[in-house]
CHARMM-style PDB file with segment names, atoms N, HN, CA, C and O in Angstrom:
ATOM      1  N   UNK     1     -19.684  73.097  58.049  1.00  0.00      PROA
ATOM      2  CA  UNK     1     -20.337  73.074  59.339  1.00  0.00      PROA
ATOM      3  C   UNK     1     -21.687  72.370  59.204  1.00  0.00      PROA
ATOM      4  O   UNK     1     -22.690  72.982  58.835  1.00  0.00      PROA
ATOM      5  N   UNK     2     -21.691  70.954  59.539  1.00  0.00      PROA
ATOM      6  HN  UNK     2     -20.876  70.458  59.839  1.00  0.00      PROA
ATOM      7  CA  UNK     2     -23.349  70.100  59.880  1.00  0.00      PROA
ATOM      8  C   UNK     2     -24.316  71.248  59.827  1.00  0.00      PROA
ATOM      9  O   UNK     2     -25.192  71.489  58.997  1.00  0.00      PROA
ATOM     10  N   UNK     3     -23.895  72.002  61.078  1.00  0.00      PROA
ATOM     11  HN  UNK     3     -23.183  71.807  61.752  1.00  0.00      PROA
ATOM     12  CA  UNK     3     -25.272  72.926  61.459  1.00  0.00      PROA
ATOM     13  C   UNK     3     -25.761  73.655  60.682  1.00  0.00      PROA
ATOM     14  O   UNK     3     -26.992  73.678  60.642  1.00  0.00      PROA
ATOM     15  N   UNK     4     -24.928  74.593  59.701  1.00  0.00      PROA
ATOM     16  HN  UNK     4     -23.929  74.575  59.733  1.00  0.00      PROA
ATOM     17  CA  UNK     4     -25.550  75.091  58.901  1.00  0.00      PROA
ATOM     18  C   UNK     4     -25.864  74.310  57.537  1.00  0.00      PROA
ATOM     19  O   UNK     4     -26.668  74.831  56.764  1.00  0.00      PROA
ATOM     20  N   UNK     5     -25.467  73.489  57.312  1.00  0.00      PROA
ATOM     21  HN  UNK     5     -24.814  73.065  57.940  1.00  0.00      PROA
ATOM     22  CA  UNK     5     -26.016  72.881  55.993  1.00  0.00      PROA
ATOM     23  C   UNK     5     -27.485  72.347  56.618  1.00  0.00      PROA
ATOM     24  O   UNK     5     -28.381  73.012  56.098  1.00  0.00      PROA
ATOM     25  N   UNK     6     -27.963  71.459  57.470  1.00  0.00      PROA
ATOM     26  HN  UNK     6     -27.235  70.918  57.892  1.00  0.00      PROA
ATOM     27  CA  UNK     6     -29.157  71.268  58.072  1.00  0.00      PROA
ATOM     28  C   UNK     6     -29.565  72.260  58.210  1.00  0.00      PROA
ATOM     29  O   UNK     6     -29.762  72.554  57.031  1.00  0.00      PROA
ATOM     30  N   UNK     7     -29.877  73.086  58.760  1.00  0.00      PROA
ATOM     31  HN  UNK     7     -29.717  72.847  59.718  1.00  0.00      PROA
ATOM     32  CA  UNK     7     -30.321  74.572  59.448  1.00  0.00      PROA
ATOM     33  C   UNK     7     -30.393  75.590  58.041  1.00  0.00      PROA
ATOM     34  O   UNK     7     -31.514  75.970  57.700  1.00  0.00      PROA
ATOM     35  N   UNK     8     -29.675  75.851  57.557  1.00  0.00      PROA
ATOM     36  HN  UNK     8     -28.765  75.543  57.834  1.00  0.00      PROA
ATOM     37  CA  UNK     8     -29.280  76.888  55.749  1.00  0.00      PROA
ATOM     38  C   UNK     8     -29.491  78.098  56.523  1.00  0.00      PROA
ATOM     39  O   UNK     8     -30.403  78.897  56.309  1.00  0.00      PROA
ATOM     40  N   UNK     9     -28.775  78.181  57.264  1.00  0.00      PROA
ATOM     41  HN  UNK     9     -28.035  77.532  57.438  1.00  0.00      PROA
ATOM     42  CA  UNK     9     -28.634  79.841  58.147  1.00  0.00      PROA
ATOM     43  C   UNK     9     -27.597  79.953  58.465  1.00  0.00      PROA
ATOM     44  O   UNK     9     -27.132  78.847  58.740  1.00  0.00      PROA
ATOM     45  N   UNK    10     -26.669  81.002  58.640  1.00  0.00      PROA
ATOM     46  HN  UNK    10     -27.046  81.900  58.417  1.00  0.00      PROA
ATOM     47  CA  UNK    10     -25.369  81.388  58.454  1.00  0.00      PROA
ATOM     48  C   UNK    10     -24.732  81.210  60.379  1.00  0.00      PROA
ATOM     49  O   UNK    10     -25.322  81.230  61.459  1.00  0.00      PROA
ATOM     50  N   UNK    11     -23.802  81.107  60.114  1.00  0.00      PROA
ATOM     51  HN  UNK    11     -23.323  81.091  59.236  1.00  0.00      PROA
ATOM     52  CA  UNK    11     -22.734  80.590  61.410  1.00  0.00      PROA
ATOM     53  C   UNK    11     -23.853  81.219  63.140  1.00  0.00      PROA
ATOM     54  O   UNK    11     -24.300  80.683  64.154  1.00  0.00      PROA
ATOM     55  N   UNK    12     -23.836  82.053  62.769  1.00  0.00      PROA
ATOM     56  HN  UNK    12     -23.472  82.489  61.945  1.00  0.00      PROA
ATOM     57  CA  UNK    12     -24.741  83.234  64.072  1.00  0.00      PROA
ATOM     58  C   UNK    12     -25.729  82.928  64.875  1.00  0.00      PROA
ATOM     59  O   UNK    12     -25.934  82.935  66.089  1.00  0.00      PROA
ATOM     60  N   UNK    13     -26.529  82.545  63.512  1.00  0.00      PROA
ATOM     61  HN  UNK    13     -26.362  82.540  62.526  1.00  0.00      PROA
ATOM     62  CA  UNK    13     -27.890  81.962  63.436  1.00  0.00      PROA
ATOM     63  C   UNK    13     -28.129  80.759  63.643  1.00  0.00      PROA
ATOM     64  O   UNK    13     -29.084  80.422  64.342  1.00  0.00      PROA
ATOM     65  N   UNK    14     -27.393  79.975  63.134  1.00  0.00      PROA
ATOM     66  HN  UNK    14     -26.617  80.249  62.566  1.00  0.00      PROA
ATOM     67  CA  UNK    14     -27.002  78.382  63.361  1.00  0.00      PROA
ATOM     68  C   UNK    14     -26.960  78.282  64.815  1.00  0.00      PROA
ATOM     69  O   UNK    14     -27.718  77.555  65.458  1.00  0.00      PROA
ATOM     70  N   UNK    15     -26.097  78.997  65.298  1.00  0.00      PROA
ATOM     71  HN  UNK    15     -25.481  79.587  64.776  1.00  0.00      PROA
ATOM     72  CA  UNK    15     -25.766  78.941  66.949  1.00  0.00      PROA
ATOM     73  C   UNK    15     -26.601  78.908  68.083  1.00  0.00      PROA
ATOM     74  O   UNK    15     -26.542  78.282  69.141  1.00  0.00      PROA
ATOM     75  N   UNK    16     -27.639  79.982  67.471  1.00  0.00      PROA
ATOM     76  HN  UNK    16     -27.687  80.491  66.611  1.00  0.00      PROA
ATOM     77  CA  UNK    16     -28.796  80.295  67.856  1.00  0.00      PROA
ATOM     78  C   UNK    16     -29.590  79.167  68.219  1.00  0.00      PROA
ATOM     79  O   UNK    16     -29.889  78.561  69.248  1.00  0.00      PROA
ATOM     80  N   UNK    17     -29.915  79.086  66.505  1.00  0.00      PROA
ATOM     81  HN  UNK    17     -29.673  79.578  65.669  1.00  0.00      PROA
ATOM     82  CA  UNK    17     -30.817  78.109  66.540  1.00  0.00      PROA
ATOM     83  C   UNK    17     -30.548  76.843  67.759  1.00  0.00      PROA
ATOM     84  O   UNK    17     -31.413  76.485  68.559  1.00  0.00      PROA
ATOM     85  N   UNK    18     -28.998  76.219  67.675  1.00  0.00      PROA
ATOM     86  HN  UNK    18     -28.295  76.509  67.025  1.00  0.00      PROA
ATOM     87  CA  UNK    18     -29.136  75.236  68.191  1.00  0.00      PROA
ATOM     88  C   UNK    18     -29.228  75.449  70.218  1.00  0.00      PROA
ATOM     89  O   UNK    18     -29.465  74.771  71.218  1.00  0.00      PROA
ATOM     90  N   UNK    19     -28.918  76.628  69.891  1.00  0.00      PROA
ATOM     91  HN  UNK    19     -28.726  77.178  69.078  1.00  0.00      PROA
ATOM     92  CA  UNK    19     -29.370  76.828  71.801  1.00  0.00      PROA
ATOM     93  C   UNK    19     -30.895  77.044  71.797  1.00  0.00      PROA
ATOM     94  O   UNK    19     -31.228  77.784  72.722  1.00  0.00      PROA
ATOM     95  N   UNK    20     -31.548  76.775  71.313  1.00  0.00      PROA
ATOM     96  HN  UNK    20     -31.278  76.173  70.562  1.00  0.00      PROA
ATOM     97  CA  UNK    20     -32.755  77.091  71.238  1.00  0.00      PROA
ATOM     98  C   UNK    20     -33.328  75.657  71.308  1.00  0.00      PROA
ATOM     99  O   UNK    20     -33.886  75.211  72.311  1.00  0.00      PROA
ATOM    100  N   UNK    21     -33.110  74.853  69.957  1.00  0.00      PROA
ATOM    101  HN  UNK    21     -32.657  75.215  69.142  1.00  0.00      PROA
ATOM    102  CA  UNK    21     -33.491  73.492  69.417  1.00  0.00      PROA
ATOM    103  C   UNK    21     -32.953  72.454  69.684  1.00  0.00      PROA
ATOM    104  O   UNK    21     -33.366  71.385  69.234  1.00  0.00      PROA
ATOM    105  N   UNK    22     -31.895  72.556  70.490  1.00  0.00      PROA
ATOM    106  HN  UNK    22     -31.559  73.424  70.855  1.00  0.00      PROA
ATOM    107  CA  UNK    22     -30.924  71.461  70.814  1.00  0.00      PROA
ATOM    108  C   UNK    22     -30.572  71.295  72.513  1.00  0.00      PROA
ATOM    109  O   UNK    22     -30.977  70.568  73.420  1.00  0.00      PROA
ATOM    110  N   UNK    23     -29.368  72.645  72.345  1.00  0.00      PROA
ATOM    111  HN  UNK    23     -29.038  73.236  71.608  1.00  0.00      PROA
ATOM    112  CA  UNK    23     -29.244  72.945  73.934  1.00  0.00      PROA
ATOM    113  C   UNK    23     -28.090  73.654  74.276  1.00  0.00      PROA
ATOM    114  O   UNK    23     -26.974  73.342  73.860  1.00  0.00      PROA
ATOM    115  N   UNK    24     -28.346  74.716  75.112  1.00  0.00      PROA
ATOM    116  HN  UNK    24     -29.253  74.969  75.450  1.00  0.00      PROA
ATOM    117  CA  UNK    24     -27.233  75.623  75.424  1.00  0.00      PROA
ATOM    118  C   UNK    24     -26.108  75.080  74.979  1.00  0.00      PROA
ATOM    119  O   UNK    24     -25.714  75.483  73.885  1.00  0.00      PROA
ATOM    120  N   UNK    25     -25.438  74.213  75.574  1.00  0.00      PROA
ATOM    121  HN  UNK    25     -25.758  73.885  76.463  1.00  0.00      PROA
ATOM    122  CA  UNK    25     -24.323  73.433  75.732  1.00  0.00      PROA
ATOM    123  C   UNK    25     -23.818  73.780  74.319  1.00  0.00      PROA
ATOM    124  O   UNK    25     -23.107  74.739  74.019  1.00  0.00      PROA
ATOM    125  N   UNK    26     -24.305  72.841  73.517  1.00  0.00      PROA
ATOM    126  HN  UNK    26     -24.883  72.061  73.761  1.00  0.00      PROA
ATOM    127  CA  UNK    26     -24.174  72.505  72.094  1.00  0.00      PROA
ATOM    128  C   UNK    26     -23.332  73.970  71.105  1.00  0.00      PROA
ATOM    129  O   UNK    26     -22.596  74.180  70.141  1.00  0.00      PROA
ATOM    130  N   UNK    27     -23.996  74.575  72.048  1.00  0.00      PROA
ATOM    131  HN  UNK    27     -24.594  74.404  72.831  1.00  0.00      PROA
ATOM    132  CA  UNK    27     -24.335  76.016  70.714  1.00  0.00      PROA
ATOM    133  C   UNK    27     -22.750  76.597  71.307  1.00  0.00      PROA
ATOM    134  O   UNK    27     -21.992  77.275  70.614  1.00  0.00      PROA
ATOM    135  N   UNK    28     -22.572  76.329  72.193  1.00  0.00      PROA
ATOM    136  HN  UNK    28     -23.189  75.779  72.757  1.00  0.00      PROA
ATOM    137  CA  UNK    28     -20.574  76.862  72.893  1.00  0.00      PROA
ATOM    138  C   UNK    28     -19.367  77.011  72.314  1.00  0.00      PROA
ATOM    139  O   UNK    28     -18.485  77.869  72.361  1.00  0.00      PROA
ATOM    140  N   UNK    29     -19.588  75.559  71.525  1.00  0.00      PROA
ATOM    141  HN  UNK    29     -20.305  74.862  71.487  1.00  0.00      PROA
ATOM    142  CA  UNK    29     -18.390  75.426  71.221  1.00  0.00      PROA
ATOM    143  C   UNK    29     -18.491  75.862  69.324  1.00  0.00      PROA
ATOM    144  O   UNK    29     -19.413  75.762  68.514  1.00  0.00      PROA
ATOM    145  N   UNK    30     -17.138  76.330  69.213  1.00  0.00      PROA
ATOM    146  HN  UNK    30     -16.389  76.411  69.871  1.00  0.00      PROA
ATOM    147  CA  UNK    30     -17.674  77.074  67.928  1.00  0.00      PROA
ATOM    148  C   UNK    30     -16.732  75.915  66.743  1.00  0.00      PROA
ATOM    149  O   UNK    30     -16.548  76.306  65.590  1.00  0.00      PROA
ATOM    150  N   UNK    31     -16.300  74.778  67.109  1.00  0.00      PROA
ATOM    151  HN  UNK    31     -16.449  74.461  68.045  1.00  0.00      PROA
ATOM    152  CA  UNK    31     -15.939  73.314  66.345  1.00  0.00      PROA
ATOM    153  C   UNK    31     -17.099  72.478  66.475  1.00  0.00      PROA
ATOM    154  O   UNK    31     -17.014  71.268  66.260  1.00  0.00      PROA
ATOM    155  N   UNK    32     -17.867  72.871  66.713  1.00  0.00      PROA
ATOM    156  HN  UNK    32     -17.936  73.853  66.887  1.00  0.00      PROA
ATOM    157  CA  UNK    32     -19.222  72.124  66.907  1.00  0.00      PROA
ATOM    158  C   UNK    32     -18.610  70.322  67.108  1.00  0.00      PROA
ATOM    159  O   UNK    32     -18.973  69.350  66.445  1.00  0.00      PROA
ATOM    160  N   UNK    33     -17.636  70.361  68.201  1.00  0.00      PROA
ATOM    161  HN  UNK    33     -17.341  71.150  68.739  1.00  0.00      PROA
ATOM    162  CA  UNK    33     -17.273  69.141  69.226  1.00  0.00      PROA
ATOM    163  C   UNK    33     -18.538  68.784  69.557  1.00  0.00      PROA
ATOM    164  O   UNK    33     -18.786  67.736  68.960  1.00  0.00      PROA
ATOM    165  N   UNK    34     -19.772  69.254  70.433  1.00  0.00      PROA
ATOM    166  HN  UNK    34     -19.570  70.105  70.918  1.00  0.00      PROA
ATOM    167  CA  UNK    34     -20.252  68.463  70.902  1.00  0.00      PROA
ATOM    168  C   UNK    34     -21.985  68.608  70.480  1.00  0.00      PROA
ATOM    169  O   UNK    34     -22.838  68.457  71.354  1.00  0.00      PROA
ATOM    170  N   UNK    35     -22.269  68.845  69.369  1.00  0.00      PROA
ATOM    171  HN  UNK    35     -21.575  68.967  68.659  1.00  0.00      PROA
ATOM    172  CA  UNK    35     -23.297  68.970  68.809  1.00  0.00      PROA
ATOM    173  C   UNK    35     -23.547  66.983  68.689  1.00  0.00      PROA
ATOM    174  O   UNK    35     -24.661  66.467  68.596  1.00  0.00      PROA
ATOM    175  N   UNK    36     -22.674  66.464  68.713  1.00  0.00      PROA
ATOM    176  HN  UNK    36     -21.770  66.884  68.789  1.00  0.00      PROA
ATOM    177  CA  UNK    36     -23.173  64.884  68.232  1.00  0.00      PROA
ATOM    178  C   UNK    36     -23.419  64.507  69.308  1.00  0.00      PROA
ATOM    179  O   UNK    36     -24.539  64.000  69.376  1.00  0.00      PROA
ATOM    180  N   UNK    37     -22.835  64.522  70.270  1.00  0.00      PROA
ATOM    181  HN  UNK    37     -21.926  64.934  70.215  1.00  0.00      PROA
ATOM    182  CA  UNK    37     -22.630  63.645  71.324  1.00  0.00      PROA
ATOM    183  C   UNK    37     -24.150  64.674  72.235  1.00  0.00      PROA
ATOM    184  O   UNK    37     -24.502  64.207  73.319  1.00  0.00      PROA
ATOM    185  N   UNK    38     -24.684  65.587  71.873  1.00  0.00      PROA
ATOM    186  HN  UNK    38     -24.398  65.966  70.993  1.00  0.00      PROA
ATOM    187  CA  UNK    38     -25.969  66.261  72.676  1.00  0.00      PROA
ATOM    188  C   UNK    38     -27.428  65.740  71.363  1.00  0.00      PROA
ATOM    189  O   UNK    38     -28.543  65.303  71.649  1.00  0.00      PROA
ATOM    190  N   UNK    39     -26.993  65.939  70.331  1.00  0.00      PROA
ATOM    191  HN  UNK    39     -26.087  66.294  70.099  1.00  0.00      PROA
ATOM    192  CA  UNK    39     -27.723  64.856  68.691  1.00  0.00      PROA
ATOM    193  C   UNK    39     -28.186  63.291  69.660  1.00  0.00      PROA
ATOM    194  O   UNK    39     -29.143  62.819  70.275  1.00  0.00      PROA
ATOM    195  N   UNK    40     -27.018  63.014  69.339  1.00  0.00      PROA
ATOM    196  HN  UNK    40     -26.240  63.397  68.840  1.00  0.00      PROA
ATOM    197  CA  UNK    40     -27.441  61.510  70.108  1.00  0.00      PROA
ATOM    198  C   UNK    40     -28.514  61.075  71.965  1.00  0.00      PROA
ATOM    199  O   UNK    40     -29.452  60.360  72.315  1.00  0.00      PROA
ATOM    200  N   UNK    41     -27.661  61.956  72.519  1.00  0.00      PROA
ATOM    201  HN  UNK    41     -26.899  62.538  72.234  1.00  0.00      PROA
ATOM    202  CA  UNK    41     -28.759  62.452  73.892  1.00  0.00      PROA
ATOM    203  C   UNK    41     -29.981  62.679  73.528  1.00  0.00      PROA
ATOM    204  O   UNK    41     -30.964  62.528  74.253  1.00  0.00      PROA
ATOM    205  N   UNK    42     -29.982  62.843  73.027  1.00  0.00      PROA
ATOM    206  HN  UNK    42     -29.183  62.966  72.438  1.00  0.00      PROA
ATOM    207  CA  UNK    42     -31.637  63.651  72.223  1.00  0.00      PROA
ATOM    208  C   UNK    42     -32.519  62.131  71.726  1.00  0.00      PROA
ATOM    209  O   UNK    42     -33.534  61.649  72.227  1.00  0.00      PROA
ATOM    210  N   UNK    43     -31.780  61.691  70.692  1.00  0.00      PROA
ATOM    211  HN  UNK    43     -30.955  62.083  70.285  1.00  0.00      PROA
ATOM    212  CA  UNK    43     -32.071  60.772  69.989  1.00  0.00      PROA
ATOM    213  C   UNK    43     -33.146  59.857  70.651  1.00  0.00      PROA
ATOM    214  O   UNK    43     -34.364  59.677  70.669  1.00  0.00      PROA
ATOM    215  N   UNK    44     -31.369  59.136  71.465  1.00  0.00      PROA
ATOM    216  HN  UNK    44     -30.380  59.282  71.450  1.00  0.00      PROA
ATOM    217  CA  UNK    44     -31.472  57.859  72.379  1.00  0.00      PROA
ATOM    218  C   UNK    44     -32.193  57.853  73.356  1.00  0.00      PROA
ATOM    219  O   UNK    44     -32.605  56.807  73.857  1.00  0.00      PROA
ATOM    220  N   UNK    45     -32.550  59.352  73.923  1.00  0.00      PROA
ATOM    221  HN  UNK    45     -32.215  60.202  73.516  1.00  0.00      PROA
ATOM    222  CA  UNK    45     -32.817  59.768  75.641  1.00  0.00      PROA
ATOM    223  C   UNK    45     -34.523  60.123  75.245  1.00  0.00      PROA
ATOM    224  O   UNK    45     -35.246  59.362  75.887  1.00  0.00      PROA
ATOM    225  N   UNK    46     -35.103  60.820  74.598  1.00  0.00      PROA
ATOM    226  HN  UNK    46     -34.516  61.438  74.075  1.00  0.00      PROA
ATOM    227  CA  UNK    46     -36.167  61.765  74.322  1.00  0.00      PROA
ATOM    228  C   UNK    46     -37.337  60.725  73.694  1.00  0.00      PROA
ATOM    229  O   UNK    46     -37.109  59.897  72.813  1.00  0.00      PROA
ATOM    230  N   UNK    47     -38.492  60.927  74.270  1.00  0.00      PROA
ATOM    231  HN  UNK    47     -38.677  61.600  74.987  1.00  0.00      PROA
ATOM    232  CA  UNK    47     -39.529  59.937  73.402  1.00  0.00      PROA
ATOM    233  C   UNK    47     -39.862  60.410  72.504  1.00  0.00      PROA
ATOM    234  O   UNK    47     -40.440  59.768  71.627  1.00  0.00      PROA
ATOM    235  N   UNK    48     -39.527  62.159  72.377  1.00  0.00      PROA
ATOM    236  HN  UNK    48     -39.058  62.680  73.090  1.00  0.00      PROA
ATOM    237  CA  UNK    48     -40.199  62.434  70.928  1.00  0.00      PROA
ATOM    238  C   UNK    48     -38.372  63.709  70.369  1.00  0.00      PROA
ATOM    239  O   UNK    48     -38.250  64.934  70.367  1.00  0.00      PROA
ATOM    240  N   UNK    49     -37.500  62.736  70.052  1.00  0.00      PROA
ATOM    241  HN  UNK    49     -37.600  61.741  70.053  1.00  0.00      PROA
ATOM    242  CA  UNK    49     -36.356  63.588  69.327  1.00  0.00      PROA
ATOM    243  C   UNK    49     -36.850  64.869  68.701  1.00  0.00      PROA
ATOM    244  O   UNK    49     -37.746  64.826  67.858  1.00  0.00      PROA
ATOM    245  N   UNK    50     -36.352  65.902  69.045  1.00  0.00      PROA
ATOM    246  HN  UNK    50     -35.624  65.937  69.730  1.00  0.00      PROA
ATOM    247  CA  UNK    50     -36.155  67.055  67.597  1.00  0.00      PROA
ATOM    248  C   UNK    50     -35.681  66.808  66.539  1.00  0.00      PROA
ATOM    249  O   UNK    50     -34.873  65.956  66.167  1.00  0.00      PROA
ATOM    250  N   UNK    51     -36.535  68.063  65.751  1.00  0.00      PROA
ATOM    251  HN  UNK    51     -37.191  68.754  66.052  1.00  0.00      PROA
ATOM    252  CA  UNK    51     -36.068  68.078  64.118  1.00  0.00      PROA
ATOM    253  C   UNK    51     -34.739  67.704  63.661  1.00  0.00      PROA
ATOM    254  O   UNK    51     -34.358  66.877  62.832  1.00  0.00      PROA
ATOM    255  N   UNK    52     -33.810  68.965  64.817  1.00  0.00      PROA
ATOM    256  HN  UNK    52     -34.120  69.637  65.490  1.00  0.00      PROA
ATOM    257  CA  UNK    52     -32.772  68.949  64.125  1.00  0.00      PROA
ATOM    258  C   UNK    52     -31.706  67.734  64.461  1.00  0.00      PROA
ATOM    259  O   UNK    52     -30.753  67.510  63.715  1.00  0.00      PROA
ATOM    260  N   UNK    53     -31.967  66.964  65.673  1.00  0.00      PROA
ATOM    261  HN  UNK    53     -32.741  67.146  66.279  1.00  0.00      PROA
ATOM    262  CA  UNK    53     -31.540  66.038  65.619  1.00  0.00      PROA
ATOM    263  C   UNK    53     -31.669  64.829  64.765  1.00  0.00      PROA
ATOM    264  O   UNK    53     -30.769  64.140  64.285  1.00  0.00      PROA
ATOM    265  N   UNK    54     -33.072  64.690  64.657  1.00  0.00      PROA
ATOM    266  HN  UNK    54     -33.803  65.250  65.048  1.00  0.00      PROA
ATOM    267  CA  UNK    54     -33.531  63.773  63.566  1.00  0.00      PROA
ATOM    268  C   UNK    54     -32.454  63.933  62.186  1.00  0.00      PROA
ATOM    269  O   UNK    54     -31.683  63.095  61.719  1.00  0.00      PROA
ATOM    270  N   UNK    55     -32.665  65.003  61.854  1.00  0.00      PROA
ATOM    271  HN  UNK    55     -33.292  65.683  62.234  1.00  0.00      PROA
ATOM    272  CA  UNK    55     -31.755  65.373  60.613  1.00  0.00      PROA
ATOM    273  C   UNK    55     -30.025  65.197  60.765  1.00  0.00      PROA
ATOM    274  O   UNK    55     -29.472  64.396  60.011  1.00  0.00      PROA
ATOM    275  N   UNK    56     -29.556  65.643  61.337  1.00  0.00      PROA
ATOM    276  HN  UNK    56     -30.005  66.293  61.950  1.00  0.00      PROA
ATOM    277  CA  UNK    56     -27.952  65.478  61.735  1.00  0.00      PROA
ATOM    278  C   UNK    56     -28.461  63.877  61.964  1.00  0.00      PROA
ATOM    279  O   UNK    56     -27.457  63.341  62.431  1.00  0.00      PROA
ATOM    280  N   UNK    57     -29.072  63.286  61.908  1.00  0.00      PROA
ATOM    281  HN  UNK    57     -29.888  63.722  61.528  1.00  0.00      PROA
ATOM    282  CA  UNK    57     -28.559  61.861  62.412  1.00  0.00      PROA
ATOM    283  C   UNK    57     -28.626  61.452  60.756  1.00  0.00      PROA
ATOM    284  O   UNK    57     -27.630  61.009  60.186  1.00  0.00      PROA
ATOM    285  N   UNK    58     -29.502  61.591  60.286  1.00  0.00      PROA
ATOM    286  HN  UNK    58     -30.312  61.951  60.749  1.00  0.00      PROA
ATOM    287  CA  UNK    58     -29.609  61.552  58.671  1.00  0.00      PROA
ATOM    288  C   UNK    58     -28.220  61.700  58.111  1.00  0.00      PROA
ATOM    289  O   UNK    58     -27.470  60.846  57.636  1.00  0.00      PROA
ATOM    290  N   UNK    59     -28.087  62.796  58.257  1.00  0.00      PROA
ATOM    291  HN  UNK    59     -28.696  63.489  58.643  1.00  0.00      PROA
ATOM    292  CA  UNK    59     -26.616  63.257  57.434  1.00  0.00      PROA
ATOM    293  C   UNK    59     -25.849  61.988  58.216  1.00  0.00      PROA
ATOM    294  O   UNK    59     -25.887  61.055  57.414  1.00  0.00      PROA
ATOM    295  N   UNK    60     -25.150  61.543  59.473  1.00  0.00      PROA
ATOM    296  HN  UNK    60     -25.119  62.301  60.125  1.00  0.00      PROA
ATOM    297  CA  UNK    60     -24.286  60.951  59.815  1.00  0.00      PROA
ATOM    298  C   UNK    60     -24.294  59.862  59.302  1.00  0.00      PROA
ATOM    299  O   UNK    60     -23.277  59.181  59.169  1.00  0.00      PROA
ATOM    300  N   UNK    61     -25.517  59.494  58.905  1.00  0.00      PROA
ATOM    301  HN  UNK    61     -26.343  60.047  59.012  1.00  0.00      PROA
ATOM    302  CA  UNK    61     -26.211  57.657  58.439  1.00  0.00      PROA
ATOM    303  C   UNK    61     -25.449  57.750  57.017  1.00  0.00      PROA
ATOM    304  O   UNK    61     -24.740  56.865  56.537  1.00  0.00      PROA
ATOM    305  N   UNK    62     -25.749  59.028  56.435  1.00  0.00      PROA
ATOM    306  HN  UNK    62     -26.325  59.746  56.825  1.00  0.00      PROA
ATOM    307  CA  UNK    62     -25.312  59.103  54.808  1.00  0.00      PROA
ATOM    308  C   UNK    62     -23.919  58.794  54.941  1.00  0.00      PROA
ATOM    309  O   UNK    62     -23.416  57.772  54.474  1.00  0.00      PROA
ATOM    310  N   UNK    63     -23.228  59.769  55.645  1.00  0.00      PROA
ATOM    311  HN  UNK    63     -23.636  60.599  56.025  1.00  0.00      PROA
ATOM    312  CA  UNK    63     -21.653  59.858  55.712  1.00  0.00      PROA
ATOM    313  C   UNK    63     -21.299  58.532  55.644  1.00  0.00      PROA
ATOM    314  O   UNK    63     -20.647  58.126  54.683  1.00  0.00      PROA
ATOM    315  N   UNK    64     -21.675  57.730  56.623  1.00  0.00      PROA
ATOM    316  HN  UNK    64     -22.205  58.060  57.405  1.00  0.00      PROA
ATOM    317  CA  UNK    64     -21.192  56.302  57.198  1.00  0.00      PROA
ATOM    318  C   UNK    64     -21.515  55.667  55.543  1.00  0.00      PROA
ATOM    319  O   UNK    64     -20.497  55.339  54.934  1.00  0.00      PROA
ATOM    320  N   UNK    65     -22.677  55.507  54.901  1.00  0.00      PROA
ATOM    321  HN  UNK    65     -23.504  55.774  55.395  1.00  0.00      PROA
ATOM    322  CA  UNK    65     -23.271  54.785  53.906  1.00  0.00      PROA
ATOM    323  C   UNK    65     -22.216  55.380  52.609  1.00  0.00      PROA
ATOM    324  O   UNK    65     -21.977  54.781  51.560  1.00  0.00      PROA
ATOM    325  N   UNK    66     -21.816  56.390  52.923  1.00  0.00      PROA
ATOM    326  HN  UNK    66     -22.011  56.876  53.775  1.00  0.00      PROA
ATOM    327  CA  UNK    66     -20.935  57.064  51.788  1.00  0.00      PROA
ATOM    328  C   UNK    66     -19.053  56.513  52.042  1.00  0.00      PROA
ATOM    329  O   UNK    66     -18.109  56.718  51.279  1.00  0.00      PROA
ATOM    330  N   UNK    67     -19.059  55.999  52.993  1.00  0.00      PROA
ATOM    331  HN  UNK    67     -19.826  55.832  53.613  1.00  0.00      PROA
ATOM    332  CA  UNK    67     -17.575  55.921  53.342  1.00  0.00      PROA
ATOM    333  C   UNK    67     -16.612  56.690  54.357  1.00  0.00      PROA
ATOM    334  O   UNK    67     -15.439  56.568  54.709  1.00  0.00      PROA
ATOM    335  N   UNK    68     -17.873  57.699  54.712  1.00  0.00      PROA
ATOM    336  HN  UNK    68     -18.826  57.798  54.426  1.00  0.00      PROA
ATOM    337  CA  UNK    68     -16.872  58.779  55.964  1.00  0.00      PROA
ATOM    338  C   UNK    68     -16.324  60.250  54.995  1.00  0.00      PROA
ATOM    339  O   UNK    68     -15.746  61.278  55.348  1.00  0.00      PROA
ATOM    340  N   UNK    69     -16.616  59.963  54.200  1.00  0.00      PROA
ATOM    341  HN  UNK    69     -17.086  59.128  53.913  1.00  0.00      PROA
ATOM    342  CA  UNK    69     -16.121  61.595  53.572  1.00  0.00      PROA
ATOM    343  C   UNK    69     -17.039  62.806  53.504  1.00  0.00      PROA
ATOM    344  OT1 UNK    69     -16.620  63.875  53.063  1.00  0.00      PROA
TER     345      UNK     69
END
């Protein structure tokens, strides 16, 4: 789970966090479907992005730079 490896807080808390730091929405779905697609809103949309978006975009940059695994 992205969220908790960024975050290092267990499934609950993670959830939390991201209705808090991210956005209701996000924190719903428990396949974390749409944590990217609200990541990127953030990103693209916000003059000053959050942490935790900043970071999940990190990790995605790696993934891509790593091959997708």
């Amino acid at each position: 789970m992205g969220c908790i490896k960024i975050t290092g807080l267990g499934r609950k808390e993670a959830m939390k966090y991201l209705e808090k730091n991210l956005s209701e929405y996000s924190s719903k779905f428990k396949d974390e479907s749409e944590i990217i697609s609200e990541v990127f809103t953030d990103v693209y949309n916000s003059k000053k992005p959050g942490e935790f978006s900043l970071k999940f975009m990190k990790e995605c940059v790696k993934l891509i730079k790593e091959g997708g695994t």
